[in-house]
C-alpha angles and dihedrals in degrees: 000000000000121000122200140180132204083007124169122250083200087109086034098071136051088205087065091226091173095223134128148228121241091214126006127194123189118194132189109191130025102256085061080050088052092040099056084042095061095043105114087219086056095054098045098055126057116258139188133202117222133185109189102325109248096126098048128094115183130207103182140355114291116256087208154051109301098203114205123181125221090183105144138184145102116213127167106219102177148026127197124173104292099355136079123201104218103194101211130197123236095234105055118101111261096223080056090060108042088045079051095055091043092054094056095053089260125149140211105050104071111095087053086070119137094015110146127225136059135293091245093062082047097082095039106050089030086217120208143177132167104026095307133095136200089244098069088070103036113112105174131333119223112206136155125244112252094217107045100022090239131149120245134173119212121195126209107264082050085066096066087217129197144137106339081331134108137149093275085054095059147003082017092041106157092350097102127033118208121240104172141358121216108210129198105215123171134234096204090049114203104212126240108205097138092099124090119306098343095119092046093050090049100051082076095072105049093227137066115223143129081266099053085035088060104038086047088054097049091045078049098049094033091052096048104035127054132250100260073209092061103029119006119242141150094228111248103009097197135044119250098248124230117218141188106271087234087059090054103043092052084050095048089052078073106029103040091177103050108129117229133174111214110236090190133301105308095041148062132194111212117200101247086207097063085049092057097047094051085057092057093246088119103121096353122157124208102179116287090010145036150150124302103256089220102037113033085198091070122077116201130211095221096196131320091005117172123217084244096053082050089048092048093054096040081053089056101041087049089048093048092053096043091058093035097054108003086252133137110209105186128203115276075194130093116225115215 
């Protein structure tokens, strides 16, 4: 376990907001976890759990303890028929995990590669791209309770899982902090290439297996999003919003081109980015941001950037597409 005070987010962050903590723990087991949870210094001060930062999007520096697990290890715990059951720790890096699956001839995981970010925030977040979530593999997810420092399992079903949403995300929101993820991956993979440019990319390899899937996702996501190394980001800013097909239809009688995936039979979920773009933000600079000039759904800190100047130019992006279409798109990003 490793305790620091006055400590920089900078690593913290994809979106390179340059604040501090005023006190970091990392922990690596879940009785360090326990033990920082029963600490009376602990309980009378905020605190906030992070996994690498980018979903985070920081406006000053935190008043209070910033927890990170390094909590690491991969273990399959069951196999049924078709299906293993890989138990993951909070704290391994999620594009370990899914490279580690490929590896092993498992499927599922796959169009999830190169996503930033933890285990642990997979759950929370119930991340998704290309047509999977995070939510398809999970089997159950083992936290602690922040409170009494008990265990508790959720499955699945416990999460109340749906698009970028779960039950830590929500009614339990900093209530329970995850400690493992059990996921369900499967060794007679069914492919998912439906979604955007897959089957494009992969006409490139020749062959179409969890390998060239993965290596066709990674060219896709490294050619439309930005290096946090180079600019910082949090990776797609806003939620792809899901409308009422009557909504969309109207909308598509005046943008025939408008791109739509349908949800089922009474919605209809509308790429934000393509909203964006048809309102010219589209590698636009204000300042100290602006909009990736590839992917309008991804906002840069161009340099020096403060989590305010991010904020001003999310509020006018929001306000030019909801004049633009009628529609609300709302922040994948937590502001903090």
């Amino acid at each position: 376990m490793k305790e620091y005070t006055n400590y920089s987010l900078l690593p913290y962050n994809t979106f390179g907001i340059d604040v501090k903590a005023a006190s970091f723990i990392e922990y690596s087991s879940v009785e360090d976890l326990k033990n920082i949870l029963s600490r009376d210094a602990f309980v009378s001060r905020p605190f906030l759990h992070i996994g690498g930062g980018s979903n985070l999007l920081f406006t000053t520096d935190y008043a209070g303890t910033i927890l990170h697990s390094q909590m690491k290890g991969m273990e399959v715990v069951a196999e049924e028929g078709d299906s293993v059951y890989i138990r993951v720790s909070s704290g391994v890096v999620w594009d370990d995990f899914v490279a580690y699956c490929v590896s092993q001839g498992w499927g599922g995981a796959e169009n999830l590669s190169l996503i930033p970010g933890e285990v642990g925030a997979s759950a929370v977040q119930n991340i998704g791209a290309y047509g999977v979530e995070a939510k398809d593999l999970i089997s159950q997810v083992e936290t602690v309770e922040v409170a009494t420092g008990s265990d508790r399992t959720f499955t699945n079903e416990d999460c109340c899982f749906s698009y970028r949403q779960s039950i830590f995300k929500n009614e339990l929101k900093g209530r329970y902090i995850v400690t493992y993820v059990t996921y369900r991956l499967s060794k007679n993979p069914v492919f998912n290439l439906e979604y955007g440019n897959i089957r494009a990319e992969l006409g490139k390899y020749g062959e179409v297996n969890l390998y060239t899937i993965r290596q066709s996702l990674i060219a896709i996501r490294e050619d439309k999003l930005p290096d946090p190394k180079v600019e910082g980001n949090a990776g797609s800013f806003f939620m792809n919003p899901i409308i009422p097909r009557a909504q969309f239809e109207a909308l598509q009688k005046v943008y025939e081109k408008m791109p739509f995936y349908v949800v089922d039979e009474e919605r209809i979920k509308v790429p934000a980015g393509w909203m964006i773009d048809q309102c010219g933000w589209k590698g636009k600079v204000l300042g100290r941001v602006g909009v990736h000039n590839k992917q309008a759904l991804v906002l840069v800190n161009k340099g020096g950037a403060t989590g305010q100047d991010v904020i001003e130019l999310s509020k006018a992006v929001q306000a030019a597409v909801k004049d633009k279409f009628g529609i609300e798109i709302r922040p994948e990003v937590n502001f903090i």
